[in-house]
N, C-alpha and C positions, 0 to 999 in steps of 0.2 A: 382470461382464465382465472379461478380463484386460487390465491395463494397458499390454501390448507393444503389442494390439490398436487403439490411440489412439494410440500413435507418439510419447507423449508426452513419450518421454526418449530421448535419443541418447547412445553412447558415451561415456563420461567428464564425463554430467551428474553435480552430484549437489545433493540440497535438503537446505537447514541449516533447522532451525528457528530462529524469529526472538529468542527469546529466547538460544537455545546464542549465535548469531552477537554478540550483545551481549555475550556474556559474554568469547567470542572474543577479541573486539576491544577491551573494556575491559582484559582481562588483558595483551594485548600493548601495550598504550599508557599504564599507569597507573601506571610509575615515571618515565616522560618528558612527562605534561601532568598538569596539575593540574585536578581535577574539582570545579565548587563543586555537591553533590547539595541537593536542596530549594530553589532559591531562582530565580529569573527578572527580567527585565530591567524596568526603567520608564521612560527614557529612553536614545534616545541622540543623542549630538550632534557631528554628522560635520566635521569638522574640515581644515583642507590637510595639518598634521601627524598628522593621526588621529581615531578616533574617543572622544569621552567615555562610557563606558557606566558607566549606573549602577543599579546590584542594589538588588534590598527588602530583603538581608540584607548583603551584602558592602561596601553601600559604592558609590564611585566608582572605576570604574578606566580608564588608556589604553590603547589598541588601535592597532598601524599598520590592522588589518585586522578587516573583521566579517562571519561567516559565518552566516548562519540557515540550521539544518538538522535545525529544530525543527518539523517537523512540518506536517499540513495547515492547522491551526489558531495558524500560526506566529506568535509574539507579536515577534519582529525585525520578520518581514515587516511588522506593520502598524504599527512605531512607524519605520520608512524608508518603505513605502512608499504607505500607505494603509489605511481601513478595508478589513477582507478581504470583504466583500460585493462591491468592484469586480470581483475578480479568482477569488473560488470559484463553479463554475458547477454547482448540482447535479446528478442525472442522471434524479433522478424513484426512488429507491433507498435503504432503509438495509439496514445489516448490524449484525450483533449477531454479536460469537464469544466463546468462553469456553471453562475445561477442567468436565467432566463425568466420572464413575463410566465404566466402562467396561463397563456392565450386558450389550451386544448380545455382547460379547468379540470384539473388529474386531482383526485383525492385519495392519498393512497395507492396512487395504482404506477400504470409505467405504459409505456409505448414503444413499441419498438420499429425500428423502418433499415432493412436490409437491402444493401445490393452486394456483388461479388465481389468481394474487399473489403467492401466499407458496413459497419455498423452505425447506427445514429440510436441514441436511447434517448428520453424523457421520462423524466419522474417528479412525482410530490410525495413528499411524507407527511405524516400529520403537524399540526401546527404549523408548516410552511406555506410563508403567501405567497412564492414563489415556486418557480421549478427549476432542477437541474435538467441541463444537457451533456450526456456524453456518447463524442465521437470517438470511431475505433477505425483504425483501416491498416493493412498489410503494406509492406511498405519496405525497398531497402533500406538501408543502414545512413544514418539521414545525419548533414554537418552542417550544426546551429550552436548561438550563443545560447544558453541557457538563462542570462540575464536580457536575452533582448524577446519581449512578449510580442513586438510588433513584428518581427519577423517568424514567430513560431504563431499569432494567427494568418499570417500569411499561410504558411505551411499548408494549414487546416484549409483554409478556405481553398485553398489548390486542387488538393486532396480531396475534397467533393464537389468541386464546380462542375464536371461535364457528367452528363448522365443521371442525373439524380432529380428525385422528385419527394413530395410527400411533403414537408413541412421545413425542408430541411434548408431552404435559401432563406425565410423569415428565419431560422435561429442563427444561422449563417453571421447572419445582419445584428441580429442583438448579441454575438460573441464580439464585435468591434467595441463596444462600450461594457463589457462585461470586465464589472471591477475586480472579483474572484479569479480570473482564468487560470488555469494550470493546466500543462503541457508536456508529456515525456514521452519516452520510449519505454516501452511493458520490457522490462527488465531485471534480471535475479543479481544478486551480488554474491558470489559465491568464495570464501577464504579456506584456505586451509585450517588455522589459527583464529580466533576472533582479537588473542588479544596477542602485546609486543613490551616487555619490560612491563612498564607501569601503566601501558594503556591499552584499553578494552573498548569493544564495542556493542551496542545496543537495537536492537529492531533492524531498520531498512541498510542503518550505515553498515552492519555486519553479514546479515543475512537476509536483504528483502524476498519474498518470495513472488514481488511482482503483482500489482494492481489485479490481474487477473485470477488470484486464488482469495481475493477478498479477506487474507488471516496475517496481513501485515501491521494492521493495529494491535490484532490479538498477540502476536507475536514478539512486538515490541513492548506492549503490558507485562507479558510476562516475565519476558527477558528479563526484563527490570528489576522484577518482583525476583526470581531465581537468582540473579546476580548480587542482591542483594542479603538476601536471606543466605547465602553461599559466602559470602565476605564475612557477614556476623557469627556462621558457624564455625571459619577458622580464624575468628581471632581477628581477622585484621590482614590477614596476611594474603597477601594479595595473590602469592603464587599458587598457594591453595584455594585460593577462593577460585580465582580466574580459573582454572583448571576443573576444580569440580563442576564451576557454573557451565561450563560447555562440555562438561560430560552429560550434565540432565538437559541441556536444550540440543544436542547433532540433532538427534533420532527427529526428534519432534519439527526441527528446523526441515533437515531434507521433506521429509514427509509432506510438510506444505510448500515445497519446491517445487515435488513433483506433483501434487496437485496445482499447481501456476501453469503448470507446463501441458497438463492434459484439458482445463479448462477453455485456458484461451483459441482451443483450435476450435472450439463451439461456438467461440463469441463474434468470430468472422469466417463468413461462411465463402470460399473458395471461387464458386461458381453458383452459374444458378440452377444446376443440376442438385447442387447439395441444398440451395433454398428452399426449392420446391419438396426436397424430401425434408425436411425440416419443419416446414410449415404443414407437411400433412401428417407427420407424427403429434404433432401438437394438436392437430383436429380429432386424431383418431383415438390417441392414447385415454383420454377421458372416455370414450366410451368402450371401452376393453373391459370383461368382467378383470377383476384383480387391480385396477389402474393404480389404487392406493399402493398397492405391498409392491408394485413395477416402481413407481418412484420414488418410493423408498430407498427401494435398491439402488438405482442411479444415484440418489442422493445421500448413502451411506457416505461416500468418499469423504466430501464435505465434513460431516458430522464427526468422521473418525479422526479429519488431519484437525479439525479446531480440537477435540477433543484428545489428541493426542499425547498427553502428558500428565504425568500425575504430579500434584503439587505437594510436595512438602509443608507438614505444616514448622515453619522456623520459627524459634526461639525470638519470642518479644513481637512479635508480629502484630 
């Protein structure tokens, strides 16, 4: 089906891959901050003057200010604010994505292969000589090392070994040697507070809204952008800053919560009673007079939660 047809992109969109975007941004910022790669935090101790943070490899060092923007599984977050069980809510969901062979020859486009649980996706984007694969499946509440990859493709490979056909035992095979993998459970991080004394948090560590509402990059850009501009308009002062910057990001945050939360029930489908009406709404709806202004509609949601926030323009920007 053509992609204008979903309405999915509007004039002067455009989608970076998340790897380019890292590399983006590391390039433009790595002769003015200093990057410690390989090492993580074990204490920190928040202080009137600051905070003490101290590294497994680096040592002890001072901080006026501490940012976690380390992820869903943030290790800031739980040495300021608690074990992350308080605050990560799952959603009944994992995913699994990785790069694959590009065997179907996709340019641009995507594949998709459903059964009742489980989703399997394929894609290329342009300039990729490869493709991704990503699986999806319903699943209870699942206990794994997060640092052991051999045991979470196990997981996967469990997770669609009976019943399943289509292409999905050859990617099966090339996720065993997939140097990329990554592995979680579709999950929101949800705080009262984002921040605690002197420390604050930023994108998935505070607020992820979950792989399934695709606005967790945007979110974490922004956050950034907001929390920043919100520090330099009071000065410095953190207690002002930190407060105003999560006045302008709840609204905008829940909003792509709750779209995380109504999206992913479309991304696996139930049964295959809900397949088959799935698969014939997709046949039919293109030829409906109106099909443009219909998917529209369905796809305002989208449009409204990335677009859900007006930006400040701050001072020195």
């Amino acid at each position: 089906m053509p992609a204008d047809f979903f309405a999915g992109r509007t004039e002067g969109d455009d989608e970076i891959m998340r790897g380019d975007l890292s590399r983006i941004l590391y390039d433009r910022t790595k002769d003015d901050v200093e990057y410690l790669f390989d090492d993580s935090l074990t204490e920190l101790v928040d202080g009137a003057d600051g905070v003490k943070v101290t590294f497994e490899k680096a040592g002890t060092r001072h901080f006026d200010l501490v940012v976690g923007a380390d992820g869903l599984h943030s290790n800031v977050r739980t040495l300021a604010f608690g074990d992350e069980s308080r605050f990560l809510h799952e959603m009944g969901y994992y995913a699994c994505i990785f790069s694959t062979p590009n065997h179907l020859g996709l340019d641009r486009s995507e594949r998709l292969y459903v059964e009742p649980g489980r989703t399997t996706n394929v894609y290329s984007t342009s300039q990729m000589t490869d493709a991704k694969a990503l699986f999806l499946f319903s699943s209870p509440k699942l206990s794994y090392d997060h640092r052991d990859v051999a045991a979470q493709k196990k997981i996967v490979a469990d997770a669609f070994a009976a019943g399943i056909g289509w292409e999905v035992p050859r990617l099966l095979e090339s996720m065993r040697t997939a140097p990329d993998f990554y592995f979680d459970s579709l999950s929101q991080i949800r705080l009262d507070s984002w921040s605690r004394g002197r420390v604050t948090l930023v994108g998935d560590a505070g607020y992820g809204p979950s792989l399934a509402s695709g606005q967790g990059t945007g979110l974490a850009l922004i956050g950034a952008y907001v929390l920043a501009g919100e520090l330099a308009a009071a000065g410095g002062d953190h207690v002002v800053g930190f407060a105003n910057y999560e006045k302008e990001m709840r609204a905008f945050v829940e909003q792509n919560q709750k779209l995380g939360l109504q999206t992913v029930k479309q991304m696996v489908a139930p049964s295959k009673a809900a397949i088959r009406m799935q698969t014939l709404m997709l046949r039919v709806m293109p030829k409906l007079p109106g099909s443009k202004a219909i998917m529209r509609k369905v796809t305002q949601i989208v449009h409204d939660a990335a677009n859900g926030i007006a930006l400040k323009p701050y001072v020195g920007e």
